[in-house]
C-alpha positions as a Markdown table, in Angstrom:
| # | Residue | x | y | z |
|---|---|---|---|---|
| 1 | Unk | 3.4 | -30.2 | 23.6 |
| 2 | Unk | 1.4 | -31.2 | 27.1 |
| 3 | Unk | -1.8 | -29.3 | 25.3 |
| 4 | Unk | -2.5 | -29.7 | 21.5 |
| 5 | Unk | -1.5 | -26.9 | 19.1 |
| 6 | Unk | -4.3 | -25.5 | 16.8 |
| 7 | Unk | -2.6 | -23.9 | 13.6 |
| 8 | Unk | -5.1 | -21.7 | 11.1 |
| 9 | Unk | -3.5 | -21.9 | 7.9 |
| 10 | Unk | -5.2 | -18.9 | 5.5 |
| 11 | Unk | -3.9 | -18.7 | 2.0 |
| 12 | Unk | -4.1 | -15.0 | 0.4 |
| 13 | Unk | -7.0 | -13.6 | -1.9 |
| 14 | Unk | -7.1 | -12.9 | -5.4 |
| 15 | Unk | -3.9 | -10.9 | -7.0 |
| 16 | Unk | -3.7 | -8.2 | -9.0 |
| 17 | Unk | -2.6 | -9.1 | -12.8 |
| 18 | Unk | -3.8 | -11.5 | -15.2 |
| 19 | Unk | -5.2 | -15.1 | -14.1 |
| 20 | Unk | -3.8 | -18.4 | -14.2 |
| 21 | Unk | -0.3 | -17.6 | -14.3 |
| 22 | Unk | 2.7 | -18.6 | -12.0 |
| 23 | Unk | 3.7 | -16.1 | -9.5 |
| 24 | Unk | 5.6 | -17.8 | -6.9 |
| 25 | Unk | 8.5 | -15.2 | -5.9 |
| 26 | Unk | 7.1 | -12.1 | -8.1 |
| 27 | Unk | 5.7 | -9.9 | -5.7 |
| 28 | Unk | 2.1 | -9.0 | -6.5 |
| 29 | Unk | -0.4 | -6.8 | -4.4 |
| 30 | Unk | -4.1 | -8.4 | -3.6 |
| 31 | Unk | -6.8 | -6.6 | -5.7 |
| 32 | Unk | -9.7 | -5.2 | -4.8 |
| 33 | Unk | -11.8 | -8.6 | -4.7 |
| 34 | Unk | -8.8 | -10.1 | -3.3 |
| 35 | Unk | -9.1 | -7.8 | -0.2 |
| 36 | Unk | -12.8 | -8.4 | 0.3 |
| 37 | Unk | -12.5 | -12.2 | 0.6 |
| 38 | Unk | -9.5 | -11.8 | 3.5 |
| 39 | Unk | -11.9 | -9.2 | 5.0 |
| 40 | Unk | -14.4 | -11.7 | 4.8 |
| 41 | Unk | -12.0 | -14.4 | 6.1 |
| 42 | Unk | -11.2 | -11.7 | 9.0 |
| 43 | Unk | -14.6 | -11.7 | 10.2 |
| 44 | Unk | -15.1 | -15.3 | 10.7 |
| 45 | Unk | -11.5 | -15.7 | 13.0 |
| 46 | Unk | -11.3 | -12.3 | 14.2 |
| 47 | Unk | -13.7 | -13.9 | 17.7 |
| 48 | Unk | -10.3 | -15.8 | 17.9 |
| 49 | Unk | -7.2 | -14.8 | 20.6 |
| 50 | Unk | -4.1 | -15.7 | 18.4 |
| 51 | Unk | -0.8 | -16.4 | 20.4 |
| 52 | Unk | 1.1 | -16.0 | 17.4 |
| 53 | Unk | 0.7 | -14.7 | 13.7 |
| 54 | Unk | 3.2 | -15.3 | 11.0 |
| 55 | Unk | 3.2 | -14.9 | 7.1 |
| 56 | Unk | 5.1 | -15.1 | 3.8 |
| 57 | Unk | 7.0 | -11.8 | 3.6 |
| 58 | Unk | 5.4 | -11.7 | 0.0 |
| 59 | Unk | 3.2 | -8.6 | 0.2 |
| 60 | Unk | 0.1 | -10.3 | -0.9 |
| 61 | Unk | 0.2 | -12.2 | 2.4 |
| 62 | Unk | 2.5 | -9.6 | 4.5 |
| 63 | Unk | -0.1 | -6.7 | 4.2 |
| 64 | Unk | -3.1 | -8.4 | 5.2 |
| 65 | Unk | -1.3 | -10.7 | 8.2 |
| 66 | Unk | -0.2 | -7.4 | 9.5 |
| 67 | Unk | -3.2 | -5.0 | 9.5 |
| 68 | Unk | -4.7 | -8.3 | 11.0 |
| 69 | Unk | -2.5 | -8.4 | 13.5 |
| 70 | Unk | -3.1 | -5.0 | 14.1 |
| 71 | Unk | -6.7 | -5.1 | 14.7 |
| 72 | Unk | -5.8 | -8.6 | 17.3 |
| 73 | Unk | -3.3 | -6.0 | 19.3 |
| 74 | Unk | -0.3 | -8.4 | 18.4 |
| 75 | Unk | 3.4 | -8.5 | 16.5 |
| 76 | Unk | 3.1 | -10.2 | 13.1 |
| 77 | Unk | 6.7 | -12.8 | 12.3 |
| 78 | Unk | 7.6 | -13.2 | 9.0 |
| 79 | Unk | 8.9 | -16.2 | 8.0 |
| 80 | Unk | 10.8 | -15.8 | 4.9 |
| 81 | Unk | 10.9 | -19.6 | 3.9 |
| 82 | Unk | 7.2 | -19.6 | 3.9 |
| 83 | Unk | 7.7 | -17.9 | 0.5 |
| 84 | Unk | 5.9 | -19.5 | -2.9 |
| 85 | Unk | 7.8 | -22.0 | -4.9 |
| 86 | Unk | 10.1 | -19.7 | -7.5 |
| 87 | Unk | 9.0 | -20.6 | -10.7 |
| 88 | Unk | 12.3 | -19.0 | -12.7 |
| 89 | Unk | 11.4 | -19.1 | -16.5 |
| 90 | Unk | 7.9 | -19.8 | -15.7 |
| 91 | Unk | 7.2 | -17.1 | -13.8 |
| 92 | Unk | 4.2 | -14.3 | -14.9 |
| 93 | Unk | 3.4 | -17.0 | -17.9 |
| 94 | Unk | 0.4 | -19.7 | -18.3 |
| 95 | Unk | -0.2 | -22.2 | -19.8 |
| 96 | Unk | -0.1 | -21.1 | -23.3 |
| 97 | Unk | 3.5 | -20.1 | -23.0 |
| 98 | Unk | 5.0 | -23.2 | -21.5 |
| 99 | Unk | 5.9 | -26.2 | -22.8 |
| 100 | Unk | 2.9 | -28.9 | -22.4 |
| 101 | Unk | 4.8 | -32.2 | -21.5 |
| 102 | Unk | 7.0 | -29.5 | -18.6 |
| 103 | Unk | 3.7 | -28.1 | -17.5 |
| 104 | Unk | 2.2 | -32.2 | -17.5 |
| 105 | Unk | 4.9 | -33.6 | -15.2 |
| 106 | Unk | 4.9 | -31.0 | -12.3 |
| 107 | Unk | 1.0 | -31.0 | -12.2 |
| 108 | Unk | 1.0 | -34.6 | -12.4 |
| 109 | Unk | 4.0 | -35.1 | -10.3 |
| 110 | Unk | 6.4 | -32.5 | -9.1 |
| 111 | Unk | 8.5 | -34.7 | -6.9 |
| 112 | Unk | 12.1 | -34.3 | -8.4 |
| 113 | Unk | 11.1 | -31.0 | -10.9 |
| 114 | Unk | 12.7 | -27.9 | -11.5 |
| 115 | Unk | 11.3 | -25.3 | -14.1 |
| 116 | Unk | 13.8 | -23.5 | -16.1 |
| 117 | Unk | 15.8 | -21.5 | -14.2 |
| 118 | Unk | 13.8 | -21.7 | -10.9 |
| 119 | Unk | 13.9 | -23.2 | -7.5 |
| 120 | Unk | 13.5 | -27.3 | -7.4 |
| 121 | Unk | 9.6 | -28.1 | -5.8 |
| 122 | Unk | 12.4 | -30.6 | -3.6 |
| 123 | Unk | 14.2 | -27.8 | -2.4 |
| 124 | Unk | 11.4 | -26.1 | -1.7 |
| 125 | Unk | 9.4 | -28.6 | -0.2 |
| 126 | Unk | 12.0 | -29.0 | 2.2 |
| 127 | Unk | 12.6 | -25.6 | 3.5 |
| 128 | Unk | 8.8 | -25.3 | 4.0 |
| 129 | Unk | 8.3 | -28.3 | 6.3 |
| 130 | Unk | 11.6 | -27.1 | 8.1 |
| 131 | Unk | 10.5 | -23.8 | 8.8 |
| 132 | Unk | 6.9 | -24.6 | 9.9 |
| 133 | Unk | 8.9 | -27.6 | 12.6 |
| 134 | Unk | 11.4 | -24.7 | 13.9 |
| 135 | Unk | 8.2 | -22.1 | 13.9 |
| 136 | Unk | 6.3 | -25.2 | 16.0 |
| 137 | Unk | 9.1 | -26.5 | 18.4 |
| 138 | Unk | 8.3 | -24.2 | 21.4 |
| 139 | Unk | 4.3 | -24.5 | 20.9 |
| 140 | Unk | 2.0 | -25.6 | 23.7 |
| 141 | Unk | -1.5 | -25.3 | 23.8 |
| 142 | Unk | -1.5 | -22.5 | 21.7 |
| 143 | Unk | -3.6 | -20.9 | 18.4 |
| 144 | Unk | -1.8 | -19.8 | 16.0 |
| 145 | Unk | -2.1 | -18.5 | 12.5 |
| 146 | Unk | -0.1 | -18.6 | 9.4 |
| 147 | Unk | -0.9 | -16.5 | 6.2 |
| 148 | Unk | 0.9 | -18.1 | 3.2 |
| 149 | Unk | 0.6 | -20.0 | -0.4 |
| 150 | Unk | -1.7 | -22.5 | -2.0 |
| 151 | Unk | 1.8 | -24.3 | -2.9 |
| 152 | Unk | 3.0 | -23.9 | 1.0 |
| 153 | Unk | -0.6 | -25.0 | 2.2 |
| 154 | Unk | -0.3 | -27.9 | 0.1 |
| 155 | Unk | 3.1 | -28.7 | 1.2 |
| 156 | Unk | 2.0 | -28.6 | 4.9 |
| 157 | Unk | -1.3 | -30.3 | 4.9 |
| 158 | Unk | 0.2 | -32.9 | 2.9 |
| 159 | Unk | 2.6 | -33.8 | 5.2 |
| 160 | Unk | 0.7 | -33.7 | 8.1 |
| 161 | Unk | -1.8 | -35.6 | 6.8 |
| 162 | Unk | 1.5 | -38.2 | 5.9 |
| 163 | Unk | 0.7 | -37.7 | 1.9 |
| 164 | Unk | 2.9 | -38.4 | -0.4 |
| 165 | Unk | 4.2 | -34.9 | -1.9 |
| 166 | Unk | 3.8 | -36.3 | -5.6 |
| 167 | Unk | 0.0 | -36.1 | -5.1 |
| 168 | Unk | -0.5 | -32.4 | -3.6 |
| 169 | Unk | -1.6 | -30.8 | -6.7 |
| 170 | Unk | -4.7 | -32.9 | -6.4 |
| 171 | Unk | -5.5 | -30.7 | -3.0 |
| 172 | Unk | -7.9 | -28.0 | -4.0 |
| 173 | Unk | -6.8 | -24.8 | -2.0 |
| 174 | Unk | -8.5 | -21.7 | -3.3 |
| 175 | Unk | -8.1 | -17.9 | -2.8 |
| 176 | Unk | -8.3 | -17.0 | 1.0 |
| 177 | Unk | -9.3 | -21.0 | 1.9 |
| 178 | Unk | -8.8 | -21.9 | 5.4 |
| 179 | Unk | -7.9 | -25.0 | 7.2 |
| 180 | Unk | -7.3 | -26.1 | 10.3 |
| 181 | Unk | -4.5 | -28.4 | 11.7 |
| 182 | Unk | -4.2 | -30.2 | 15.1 |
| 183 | Unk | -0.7 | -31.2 | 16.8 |
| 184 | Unk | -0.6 | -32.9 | 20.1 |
| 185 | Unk | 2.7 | -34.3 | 20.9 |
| 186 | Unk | 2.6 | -38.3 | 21.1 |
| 187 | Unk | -0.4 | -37.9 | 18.0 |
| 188 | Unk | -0.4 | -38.0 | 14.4 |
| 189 | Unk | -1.3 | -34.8 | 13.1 |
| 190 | Unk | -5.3 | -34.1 | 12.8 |
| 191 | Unk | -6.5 | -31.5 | 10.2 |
| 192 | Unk | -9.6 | -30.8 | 11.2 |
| 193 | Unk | -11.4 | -28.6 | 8.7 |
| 194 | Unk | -9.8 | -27.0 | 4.9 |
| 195 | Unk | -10.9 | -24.9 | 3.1 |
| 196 | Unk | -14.0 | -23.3 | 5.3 |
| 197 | Unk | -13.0 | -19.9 | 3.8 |
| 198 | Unk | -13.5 | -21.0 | 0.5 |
| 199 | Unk | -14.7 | -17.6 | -1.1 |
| 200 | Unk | -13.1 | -18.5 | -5.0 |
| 201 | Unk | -13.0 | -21.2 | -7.0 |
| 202 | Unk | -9.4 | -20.6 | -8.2 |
C-alpha cells in the first residue's frame, strides 16, 4: 500500500424478532426501525465515492449493502466468511435459556469456546481476520466499506488495534455503529473513529 487504505466498517440495524438473543447464522430480516437507522447511516457516507463495497451474505446486512450500492452506481462482493459467529444450540435463545457459568465464560472470555453444537469463536476468529487480509491484499489508496457483525467488527477492530481477542466483548458496537480504520503499509493500523453511527444502544 503506497497510499493508506480507509476501511468504513457499518454493522447492521435492529432485527426483526425478539431482543437479546443469539442470531449468528439464522438469517433474520432488519425491521422497520432497523431500516431507518442504516438509512440514517446512508445519509451521513453517501457524500463518500466507495472503491469497493462488501458484506455478510446474511440478508440483514446483504439487502441494505446492496441497495446501497445501488444508489453509489457500484457492484456489491459478498464475502461469505464475514458471516456471524454460529451459535449452534444457542442460537434464537437468551439468556434465560442457557446455562449461566456457559453464557459467563464466552462473555468473559471466549478465547478457546464453543457453544453446544456451534462454530468455535477460534475458528471463527480466524476465518474473519483471513478473509478481511485476502479482501485487503490488492488495496491502495482506496475507501472501502464493509457491512457486517458486531462479533466480526469486534474481531477486526480488535486486531487492528493489536487486542487481545479475550477482551473484545468489552468493545461496545451497537446497531448500525460505524468506525473507521486506517492501513498504510509500513504502519500499525490506526482506527480512527467507532461508533459515529451510534443510533441504539444495543
Amino acid at each position: 500500500m503506497a497510499e493508506p487504505v480507509i476501511i468504513d466498517l457499518l454493522r447492521h440495524g435492529e432485527v426483526q424478532g425478539t431482543h437479546w438473543v443469539f442470531r449468528g447464522s439464522t438469517d433474520v430480516a432488519l425491521s422497520q426501525t432497523g431500516w431507518l437507522q442504516m438509512q440514517t447511516v446512508a445519509e451521513q457516507v453517501s457524500s463518500i465515492a466507495f472503491s469497493q463495497i462488501a458484506s455478510s451474505p446474511l440478508s440483514r446486512c446483504r439487502l441494505f449493502a446492496e441497495s446501497f450500492a445501488a444508489q453509489q452506481n457500484t457492484s456489491c462482493e459478498m464475502l461469505t466468511d464475514m458471516r456471524e459467529m454460529d451459535f449452534g444450540g444457542w442460537e434464537g435463545h437468551g439468556a434465560q435459556h442457557i446455562g449461566e457459568a456457559e453464557l459467563h465464560q464466552f462473555l468473559a472470555n471466549p478465547v478457546g469456546f464453543c457453544p453446544p453444537q456451534g462454530e468455535s469463536f477460534d475458528s471463527f476468529a480466524a476465518r474473519v481476520i483471513k478473509c478481511w487480509q485476502t479482501w485487503l491484499q490488492d488495496a491502495d489508496g482506496e475507501h472501502r466499506l464493509l457491512v457486517a457483525h458486531g462479533g466480526v467488527m469486534r474481531v477486526l477492530l480488535a486486531f487492528c488495534l493489536d487486542m487481545p481477542l479475550a477482551s473484545i466483548n468489552r468493545l461496545h458496537v451497537p446497531y448500525a455503529a460505524w468506525s473507521r480504520i486506517s492501513l498504510l503499509e509500513g504502519e500499525r493500523p490506526r482506527v480512527l473513529f467507532m461508533n459515529r453511527g451510534d443510533t441504539c444502544a444495543d
